[in-house]
DSSP file (Angstrom, degrees, kcal/mol; ACC not computed):
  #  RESIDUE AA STRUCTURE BP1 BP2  ACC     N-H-->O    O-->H-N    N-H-->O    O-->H-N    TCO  KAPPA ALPHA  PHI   PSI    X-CA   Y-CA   Z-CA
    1    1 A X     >        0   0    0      0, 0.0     4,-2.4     0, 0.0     3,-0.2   0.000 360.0 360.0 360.0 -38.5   14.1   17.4   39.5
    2    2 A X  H  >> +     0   0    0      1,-0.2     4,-2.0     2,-0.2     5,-0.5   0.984 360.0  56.6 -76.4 -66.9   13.6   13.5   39.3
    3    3 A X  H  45S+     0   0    0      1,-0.2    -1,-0.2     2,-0.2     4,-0.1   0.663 112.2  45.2 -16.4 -41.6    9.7   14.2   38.6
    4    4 A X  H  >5S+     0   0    0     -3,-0.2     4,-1.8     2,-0.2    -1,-0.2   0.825 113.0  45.3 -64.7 -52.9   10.9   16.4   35.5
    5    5 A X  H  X5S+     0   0    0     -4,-2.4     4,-1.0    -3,-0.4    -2,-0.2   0.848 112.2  51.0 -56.7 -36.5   13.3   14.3   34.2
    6    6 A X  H  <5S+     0   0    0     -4,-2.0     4,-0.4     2,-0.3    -1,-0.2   0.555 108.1  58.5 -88.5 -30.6   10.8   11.3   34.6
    7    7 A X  H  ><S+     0   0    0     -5,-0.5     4,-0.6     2,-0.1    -1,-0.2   0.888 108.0  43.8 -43.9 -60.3    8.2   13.5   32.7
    8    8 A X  H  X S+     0   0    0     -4,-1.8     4,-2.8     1,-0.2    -2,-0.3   0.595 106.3  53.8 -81.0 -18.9   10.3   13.9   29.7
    9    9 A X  H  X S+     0   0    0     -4,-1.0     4,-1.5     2,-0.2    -1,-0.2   0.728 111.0  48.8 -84.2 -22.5   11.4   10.8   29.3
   10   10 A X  H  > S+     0   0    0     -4,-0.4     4,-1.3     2,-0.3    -2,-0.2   0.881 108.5  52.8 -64.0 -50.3    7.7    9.8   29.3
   11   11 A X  H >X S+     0   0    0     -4,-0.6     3,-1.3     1,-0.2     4,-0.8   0.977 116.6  48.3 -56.7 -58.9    6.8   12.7   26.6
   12   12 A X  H >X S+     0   0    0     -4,-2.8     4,-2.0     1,-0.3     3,-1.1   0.842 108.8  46.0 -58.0 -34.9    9.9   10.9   24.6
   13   13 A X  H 3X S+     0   0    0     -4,-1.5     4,-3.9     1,-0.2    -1,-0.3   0.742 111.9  52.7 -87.0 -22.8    8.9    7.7   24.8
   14   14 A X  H << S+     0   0    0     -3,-1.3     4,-0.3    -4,-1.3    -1,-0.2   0.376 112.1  46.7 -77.5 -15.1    5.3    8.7   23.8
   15   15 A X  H <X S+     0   0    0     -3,-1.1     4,-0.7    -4,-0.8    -2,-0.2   0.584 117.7  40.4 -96.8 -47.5    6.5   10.5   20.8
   16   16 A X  H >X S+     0   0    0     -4,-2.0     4,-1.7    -5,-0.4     3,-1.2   0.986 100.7  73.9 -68.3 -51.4    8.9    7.6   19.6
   17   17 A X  H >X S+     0   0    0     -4,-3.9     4,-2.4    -5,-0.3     3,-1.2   0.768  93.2  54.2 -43.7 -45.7    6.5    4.6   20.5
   18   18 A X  H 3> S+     0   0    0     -4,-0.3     4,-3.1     1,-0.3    -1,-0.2   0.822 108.2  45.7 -45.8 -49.5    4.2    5.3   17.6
   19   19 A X  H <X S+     0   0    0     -3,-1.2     4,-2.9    -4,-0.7    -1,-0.3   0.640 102.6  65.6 -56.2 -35.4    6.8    5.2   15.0
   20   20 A X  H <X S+     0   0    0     -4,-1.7     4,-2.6    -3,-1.2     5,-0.4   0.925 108.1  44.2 -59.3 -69.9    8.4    1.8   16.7
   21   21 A X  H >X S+     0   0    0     -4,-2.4     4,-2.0     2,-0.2     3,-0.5   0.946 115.9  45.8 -38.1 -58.7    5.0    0.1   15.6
   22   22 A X  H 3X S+     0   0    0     -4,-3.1     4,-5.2     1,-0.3     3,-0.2   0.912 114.2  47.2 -48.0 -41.8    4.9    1.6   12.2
   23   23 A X  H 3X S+     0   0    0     -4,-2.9     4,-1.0     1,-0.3    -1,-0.3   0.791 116.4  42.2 -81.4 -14.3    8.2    0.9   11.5
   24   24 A X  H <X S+     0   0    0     -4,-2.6     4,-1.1    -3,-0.5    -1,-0.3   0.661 112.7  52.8 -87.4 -19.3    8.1   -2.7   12.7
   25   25 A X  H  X S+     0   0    0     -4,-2.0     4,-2.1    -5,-0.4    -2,-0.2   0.826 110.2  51.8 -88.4 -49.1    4.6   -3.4   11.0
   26   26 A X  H  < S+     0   0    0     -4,-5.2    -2,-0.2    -5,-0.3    -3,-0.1   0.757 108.2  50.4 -41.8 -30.3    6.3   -2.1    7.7
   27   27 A X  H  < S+     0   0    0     -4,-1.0    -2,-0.2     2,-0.2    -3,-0.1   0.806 114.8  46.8 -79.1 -40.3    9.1   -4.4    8.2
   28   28 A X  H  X S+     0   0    0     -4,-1.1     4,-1.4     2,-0.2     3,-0.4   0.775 105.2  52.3 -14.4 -76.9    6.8   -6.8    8.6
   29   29 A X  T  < S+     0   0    0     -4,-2.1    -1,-0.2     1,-0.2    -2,-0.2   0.392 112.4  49.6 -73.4   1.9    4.7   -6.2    5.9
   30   30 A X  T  4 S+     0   0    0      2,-0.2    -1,-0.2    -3,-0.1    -2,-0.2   0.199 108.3  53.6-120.8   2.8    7.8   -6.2    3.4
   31   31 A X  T >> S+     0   0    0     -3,-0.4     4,-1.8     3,-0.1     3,-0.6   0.675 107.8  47.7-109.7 -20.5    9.0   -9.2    4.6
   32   32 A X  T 3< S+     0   0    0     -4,-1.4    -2,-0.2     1,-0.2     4,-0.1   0.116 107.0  54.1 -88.2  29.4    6.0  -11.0    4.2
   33   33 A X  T 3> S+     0   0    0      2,-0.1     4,-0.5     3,-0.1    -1,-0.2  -0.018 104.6  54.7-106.3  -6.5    5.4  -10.0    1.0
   34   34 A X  H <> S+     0   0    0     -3,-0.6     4,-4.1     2,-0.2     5,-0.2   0.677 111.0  48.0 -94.8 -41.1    9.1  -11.2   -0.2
   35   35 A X  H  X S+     0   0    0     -4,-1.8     4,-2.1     1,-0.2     5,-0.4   0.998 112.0  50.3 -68.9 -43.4    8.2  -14.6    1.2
   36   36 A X  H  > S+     0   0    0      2,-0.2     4,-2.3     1,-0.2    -1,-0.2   0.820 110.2  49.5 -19.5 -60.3    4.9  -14.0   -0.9
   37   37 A X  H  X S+     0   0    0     -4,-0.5     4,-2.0     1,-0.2    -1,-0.2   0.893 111.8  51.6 -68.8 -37.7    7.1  -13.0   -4.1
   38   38 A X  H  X S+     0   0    0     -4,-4.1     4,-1.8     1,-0.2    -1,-0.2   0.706 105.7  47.6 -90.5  -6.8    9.2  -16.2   -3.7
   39   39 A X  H  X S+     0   0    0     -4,-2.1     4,-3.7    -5,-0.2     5,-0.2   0.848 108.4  54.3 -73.9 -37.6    6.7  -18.9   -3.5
   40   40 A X  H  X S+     0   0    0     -4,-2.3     4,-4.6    -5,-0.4    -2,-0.2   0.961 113.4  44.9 -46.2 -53.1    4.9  -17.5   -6.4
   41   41 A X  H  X S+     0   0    0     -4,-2.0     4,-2.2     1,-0.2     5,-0.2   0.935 118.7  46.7 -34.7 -71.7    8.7  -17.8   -8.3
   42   42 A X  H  X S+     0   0    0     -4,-1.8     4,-3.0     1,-0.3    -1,-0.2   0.787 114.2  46.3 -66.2 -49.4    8.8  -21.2   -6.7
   43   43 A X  H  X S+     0   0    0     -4,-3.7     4,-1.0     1,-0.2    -1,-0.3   0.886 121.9  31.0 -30.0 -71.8    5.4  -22.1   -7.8
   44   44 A X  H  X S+     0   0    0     -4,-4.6     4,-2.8    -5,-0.2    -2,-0.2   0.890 114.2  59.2 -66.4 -30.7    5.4  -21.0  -11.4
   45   45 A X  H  X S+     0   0    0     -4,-2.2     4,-3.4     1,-0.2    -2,-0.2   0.934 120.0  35.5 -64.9 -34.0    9.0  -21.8  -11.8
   46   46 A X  H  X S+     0   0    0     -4,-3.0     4,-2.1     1,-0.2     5,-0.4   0.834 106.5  58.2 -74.4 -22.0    7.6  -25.3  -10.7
   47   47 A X  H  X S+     0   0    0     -4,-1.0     4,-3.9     1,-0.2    -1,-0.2   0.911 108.4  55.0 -66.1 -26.3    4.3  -25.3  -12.3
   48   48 A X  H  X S+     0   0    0     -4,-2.8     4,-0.6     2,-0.2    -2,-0.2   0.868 104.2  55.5 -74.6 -33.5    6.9  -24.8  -15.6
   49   49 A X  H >< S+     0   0    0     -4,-3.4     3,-0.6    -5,-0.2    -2,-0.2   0.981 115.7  37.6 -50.5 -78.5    8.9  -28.1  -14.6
   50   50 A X  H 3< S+     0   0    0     -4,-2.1    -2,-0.2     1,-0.2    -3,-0.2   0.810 127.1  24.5 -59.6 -38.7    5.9  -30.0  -14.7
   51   51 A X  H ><  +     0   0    0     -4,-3.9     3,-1.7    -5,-0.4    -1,-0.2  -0.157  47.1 174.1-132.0  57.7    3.9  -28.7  -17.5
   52   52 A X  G XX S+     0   0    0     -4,-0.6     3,-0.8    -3,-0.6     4,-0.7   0.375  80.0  77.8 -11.5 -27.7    5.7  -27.0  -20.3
   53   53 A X  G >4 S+     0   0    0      1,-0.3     3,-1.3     2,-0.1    -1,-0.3   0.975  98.7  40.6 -44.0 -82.2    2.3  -27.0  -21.9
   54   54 A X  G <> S+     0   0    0     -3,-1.7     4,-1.4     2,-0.2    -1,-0.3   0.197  96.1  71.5 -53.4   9.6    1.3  -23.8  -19.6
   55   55 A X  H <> S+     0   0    0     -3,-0.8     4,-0.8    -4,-0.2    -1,-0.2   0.701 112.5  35.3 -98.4 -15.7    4.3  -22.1  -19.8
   56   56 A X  H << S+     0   0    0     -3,-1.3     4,-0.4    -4,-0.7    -2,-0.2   0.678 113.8  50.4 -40.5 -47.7    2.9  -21.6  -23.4
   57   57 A X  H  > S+     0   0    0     -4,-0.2     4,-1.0     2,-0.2    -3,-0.1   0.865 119.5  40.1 -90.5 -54.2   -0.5  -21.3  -22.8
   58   58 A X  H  < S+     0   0    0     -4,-1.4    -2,-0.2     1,-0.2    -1,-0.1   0.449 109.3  60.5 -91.4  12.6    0.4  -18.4  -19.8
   59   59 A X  T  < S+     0   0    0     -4,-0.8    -1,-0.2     2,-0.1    -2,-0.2   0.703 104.4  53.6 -88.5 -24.6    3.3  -16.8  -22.2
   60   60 A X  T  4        0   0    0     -4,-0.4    -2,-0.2     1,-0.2    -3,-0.1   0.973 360.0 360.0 -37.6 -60.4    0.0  -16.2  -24.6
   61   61 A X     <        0   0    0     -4,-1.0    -1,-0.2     0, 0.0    -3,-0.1   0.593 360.0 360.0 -60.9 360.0   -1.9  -14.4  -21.9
């Protein structure tokens, strides 16, 4: 009985683990891609403090 039990719980855990990675390497990849979004913001918002000149130049492009 313990052998059985100890089986399935194996089978489950072998079916879930894959899905633990993905979903944590997705969470992952979406949170470092937010920090991503908001230094670019930070960047330009700053590159636009400093040089009103480019906010010109890159509202052209």
């Amino acid at each position: 009985m313990i052998k059985k039990s100890i089986f399935i719980t194996k089978s489950k855990i072998v079916r879930i683990w894959p899905e633990l990675i993905l979903n944590s390497v997705q969470n992952f990849i979406n949170t470092e891609r937010k920090i991503l979004v908001h230094a670019l913001i930070a960047a330009t918002a700053l590159q636009f403090a400093h040089f009103p000149q480019l906010k010109a130049l890159s509202l052209v492009k």
